[in-house]
N, C-alpha and C positions, 0 to 999 in steps of 0.2 A: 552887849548889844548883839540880838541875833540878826543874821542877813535872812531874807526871802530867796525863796528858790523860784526863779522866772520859768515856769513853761510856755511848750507850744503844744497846741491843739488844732490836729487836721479835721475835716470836717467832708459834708455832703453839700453840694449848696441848690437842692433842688428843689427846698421849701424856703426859708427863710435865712437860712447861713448865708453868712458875707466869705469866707472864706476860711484862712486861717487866723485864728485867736492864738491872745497871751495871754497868758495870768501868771498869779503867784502864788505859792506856798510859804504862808507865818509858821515857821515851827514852834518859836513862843506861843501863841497862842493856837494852833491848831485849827486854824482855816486856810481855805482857798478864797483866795481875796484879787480886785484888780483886774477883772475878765475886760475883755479889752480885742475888735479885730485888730491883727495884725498887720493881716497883708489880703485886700480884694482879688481872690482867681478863683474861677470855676473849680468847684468839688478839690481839693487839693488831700484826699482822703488818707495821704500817707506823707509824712515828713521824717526829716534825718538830716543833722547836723552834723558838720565836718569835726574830727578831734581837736583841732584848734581852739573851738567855738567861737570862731570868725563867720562861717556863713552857715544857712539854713538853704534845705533841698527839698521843693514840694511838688509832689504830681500837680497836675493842672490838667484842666479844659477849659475849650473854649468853640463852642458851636460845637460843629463835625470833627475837630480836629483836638486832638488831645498830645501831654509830653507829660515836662520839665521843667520847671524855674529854678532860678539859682537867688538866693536873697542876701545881702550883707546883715550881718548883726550889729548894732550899734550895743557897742561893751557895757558900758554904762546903764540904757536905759532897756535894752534887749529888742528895741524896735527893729522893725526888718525894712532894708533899701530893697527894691528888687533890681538885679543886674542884667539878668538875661533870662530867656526861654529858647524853649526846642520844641515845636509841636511838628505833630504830621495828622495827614488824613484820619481817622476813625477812635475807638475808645483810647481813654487814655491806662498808664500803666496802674497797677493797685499796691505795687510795693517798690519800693528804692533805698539803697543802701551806697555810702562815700566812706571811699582812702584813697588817701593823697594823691589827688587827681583825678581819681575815676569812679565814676558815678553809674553801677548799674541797677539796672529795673527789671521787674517781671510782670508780663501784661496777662491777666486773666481771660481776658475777650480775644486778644490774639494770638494767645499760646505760643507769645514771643518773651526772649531773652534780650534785652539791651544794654548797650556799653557806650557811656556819652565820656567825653574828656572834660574836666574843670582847668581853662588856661589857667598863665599866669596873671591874664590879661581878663581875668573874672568872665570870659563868657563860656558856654558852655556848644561842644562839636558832637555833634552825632556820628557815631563812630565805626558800631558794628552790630547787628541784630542776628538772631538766629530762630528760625519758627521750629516749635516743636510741633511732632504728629503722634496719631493714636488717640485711646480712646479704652474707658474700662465701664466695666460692668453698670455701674451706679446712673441711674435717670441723670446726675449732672454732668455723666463722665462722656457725654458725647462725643466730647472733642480734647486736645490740650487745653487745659489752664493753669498758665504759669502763675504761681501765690505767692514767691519767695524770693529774691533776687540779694544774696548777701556774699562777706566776704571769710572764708574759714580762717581760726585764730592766727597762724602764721602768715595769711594773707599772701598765701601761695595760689590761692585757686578761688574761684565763682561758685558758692553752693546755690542749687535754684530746688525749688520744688514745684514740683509738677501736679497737683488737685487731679487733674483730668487724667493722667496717664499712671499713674501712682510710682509715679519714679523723682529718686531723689540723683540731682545729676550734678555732675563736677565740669569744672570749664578752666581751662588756663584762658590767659591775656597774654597773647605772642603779639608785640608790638602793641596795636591798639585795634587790636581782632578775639574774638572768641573763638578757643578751638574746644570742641565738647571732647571732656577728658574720659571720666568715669563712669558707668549707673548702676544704680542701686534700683530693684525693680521690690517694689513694697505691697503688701497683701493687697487683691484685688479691692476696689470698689472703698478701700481707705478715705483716699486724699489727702496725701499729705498735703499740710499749710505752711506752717512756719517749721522753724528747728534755731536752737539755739547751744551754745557751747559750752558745755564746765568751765573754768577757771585754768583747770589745769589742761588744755586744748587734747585732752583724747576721748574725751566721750562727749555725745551728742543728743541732745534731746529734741525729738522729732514729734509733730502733732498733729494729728490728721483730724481734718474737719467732719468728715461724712462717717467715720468710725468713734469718736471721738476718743481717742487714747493718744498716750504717749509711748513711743519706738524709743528705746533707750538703747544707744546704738555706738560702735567703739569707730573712734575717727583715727584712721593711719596715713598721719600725715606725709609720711615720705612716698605715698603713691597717691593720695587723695582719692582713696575707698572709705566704704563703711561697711562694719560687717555689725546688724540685727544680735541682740543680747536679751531683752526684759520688752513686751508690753504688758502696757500696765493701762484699764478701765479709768477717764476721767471727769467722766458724769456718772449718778445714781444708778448702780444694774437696772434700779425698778423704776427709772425715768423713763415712761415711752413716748413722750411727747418728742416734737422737733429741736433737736441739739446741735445745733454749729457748735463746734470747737472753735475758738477765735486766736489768741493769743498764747502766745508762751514769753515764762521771762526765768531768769535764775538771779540768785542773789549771788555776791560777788566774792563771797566767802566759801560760794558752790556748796551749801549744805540746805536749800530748799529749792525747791521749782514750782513756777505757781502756772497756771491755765485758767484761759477762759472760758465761759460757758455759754452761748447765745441760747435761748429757749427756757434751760434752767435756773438760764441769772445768776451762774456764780462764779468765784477763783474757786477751782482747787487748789490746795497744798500736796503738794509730798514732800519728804526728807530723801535725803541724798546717803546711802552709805557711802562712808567716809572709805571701806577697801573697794570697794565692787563700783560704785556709781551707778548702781541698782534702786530705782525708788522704793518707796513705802505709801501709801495713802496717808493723812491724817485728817482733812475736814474740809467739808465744805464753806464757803459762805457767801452769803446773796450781796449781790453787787449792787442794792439801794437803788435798782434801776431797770429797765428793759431794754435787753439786747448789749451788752457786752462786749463792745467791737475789738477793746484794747484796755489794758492799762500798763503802770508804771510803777515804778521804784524811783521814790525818792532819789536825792543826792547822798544825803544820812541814811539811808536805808532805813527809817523808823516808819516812815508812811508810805501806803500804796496811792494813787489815786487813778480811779476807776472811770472808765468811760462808757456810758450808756449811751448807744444811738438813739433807739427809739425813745428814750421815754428824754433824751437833749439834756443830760447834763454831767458832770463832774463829780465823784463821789469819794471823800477825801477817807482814810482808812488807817489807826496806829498799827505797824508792826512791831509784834513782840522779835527783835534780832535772835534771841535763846531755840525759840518755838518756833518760828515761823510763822504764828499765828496772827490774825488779823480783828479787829474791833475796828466796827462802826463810825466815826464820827459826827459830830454835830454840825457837817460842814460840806452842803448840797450846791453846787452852783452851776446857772444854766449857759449850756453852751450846745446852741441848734445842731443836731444833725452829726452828733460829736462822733469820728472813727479813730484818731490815733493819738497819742500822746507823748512828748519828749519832754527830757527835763533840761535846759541850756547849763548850769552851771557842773 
C-alpha cells in the first residue's frame, strides 16, 4: 500500500484564491488528487514548514497591512490550525524561510530583511528588520528588493538576495538581532532571486531573474563569502520575449539543478559535475502552463509538480532519478492564482 504525499500550495488571492491549499500526490497511480483550501488569508504567496513537520509559515495580508502566520499541522490529516500572526503597516514579505525558532523574511516592496522568533509558546515576536539601499542599472532596479530570505547549510548565517541592488548578502543572528556580515556584489542589472545549496554545503547555486542565469558560486563557510565560478544561460539564447527566472531547486543526490521560466514556460535542467560543481545544460521543458512561479521535488524524488500562476494550476511531471529528465503527466489540477509549492512529508 502506497502513502500519498500531502502538499501545500501558496497562492495570490486577488481574483478568486481563498488562500492557502492542500492536496495530494498518488504515486500509485500518478495524480494530484484532493485540492482542498487550507487555511483563509490574504495572498499567503510563499509558505515553508519547520523540519519537524509540526507547523507551517505563510506570508499574509490583510488590507494595508501585511506579515506572518504561524499554522499547526494536524499529523494525521495535514490540515492547518492557525496559531498566531505578525503584521505591520504596508506590503507584505514575498519570501520566508524557518529553523529552530526563527523565522526570517525578505520583503520585495520594502527592500527589508526580517527576523521574527517561533516561542515555545507557538506565537510568533517580531524581532529585528534591516532596510536595504541602492539601486542598479535595470528599469526594476529602482530601489532594493529583497527576493530571498534563507538560512546557509550550517545554519551559521542569513543568506538574502537582493533583485534590486544585485548583491547577494550574509547576516549573523547575535542574540535576536541581525548584523549584516558579508556581500557579494553580482553583475549589474542581474537580480539575483533565489540561490540554493549543493548537498555537500560548498557550492551555491544562484539565479537571477532579470538576466536569467545561474551564478555557480563556492560558499566558505567558515567566513560566510562567496566567491563567482561558472555562469551558465537558462533560457533559450534565441528567446527574446519576456523571461522571469523564477525558481531554483536541486535534487538531494546534488547531481541536477532545475530552474524556472516565466515568459518561456519552462524548467531547465542541468547536471552537476560530480568534481567541479560546475553545470552543464541538458533540456528544456514546458511547464503545461503560464507563468511558472515555482515548483517542487517530490518526497521520492520521481515527480516534479509544477506551479502555473497565470494559467491557476498544478502540473504533475515523472522524473527520470538517472537523467534528470522530466515527462509530462496526465495529471492538471486547478488551483487559482497558484505561486509556491511545499511537499509536508
Amino acid at each position: 500500500m502506497t502513502i500519498n504525499y500531502v502538499g501545500y500550495a501558496g497562492t495570490y488571492t486577488r481574483k478568486t484564491s481563498k488562500g492557502v491549499y492542500r492536496f495530494e500526490l498518488d504515486p500509485q497511480s500518478q495524480k494530484l488528487t484532493a485540492v482542498e483550501v487550507a487555511a483563509e488569508v490574504g495572498s499567503p504567496t510563499y509558505v515553508t514548514i519547520s523540519d519537524d513537520k509540526r507547523y507551517l509559515f505563510s506570508i499574509a495580508q490583510d488590507g494595508e497591512s501585511g506579515g506572518v502566520q504561524a499554522y499547526k499541522i494536524d499529523p494525521k490529516t495535514g490540515k492547518l490550525t492557525k496559531l498566531d500572526e505578525q503584521l505591520t503597516e504596508g506590503k507584505s514579505p514575498c519570501h520566508l524561510s524557518f529553523y529552530k525558532g526563527k523565522l526570517v523574511t525578505g520583503n520585495y516592496h520594502k527592500g527589508e530583511v526580517g527576523l521574527y522568533s517561533f516561542t515555545a509558546e507557538e506565537t510568533l515576536v517580531a524581532e529585528s528588520f534591516i532596510q536595504h539601499s541602492g539601486s542598479g542599472p535595470h528599469e526594476r532596479q529602482e530601489k532594493s528588493h529583497v527576493h530571498f530570505a534563507g538560512f546557509t547549510p550550517e545554519r551559521n548565517y542569513v543568506v538574502v538576495c537582493d533583485l534590486g541592488t544585485d548583491e547577494l548578502v550574509t547576516y549573523r543572528i547575535t542574540g535576536n538581532q541581525l548584523e549584516r556580515h558579508q556581500t557579494l556584489t553580482l553583475k549589474p542589472g542581474s537580480g539575483p532571486r533565489h540561490i540554493v545549496f549543493h548537498p555537500n554545503g560548498k557550492t551555491a547555486y544562484l539565479l537571477t531573474e532579470l538576466s536569467s542565469e545561474v551564478i555557480v558560486i563556492d560558499y566558505h563557510a567558515e567566513t560566510g563569502s562567496f566567491t563567482e565560478k561558472q555562469t551558465i544561460l537558462a533560457k533559450p539564447a534565441d528567446f527574446t520575449d519576456t523571461n522571469d527566472a523564477s525558481a531554483i531547486h536541486i535534487s538531494s543526490d546534488g547531481k541536477f539543478v532545475y530552474t524556472g521560466n516565466r515568459g518561456h514556460n519552462s524548467i531547465a535542467l542541468f547536471e552537476v559535475d560530480p568534481k567541479t560543481d560546475k553545470l552543464t545544460f541538458v533540456e528544456f521543458t514546458s511547464t503545461g502552463g503560464e507563468w511558472p512561479r515555482d515548483f517542487v521535488l517530490d518526497p521520492s524524488e520521481s515527480f516534479i509538480v509544477a506551479s502555473n500562476q497565470h494559467s491557476g494550476n498544478l502540473v504533475l511531471f515523472a522524473r527520470d532519478q538517472q537523467t534528470g529528465k522530466l515527462t509530462q503527466l496526465d495529471s492538471v489540477v486547478e488551483v487559482p492564482e497558484v505561486v509556491c509549492v511545499k511537499f509536508l512529508n
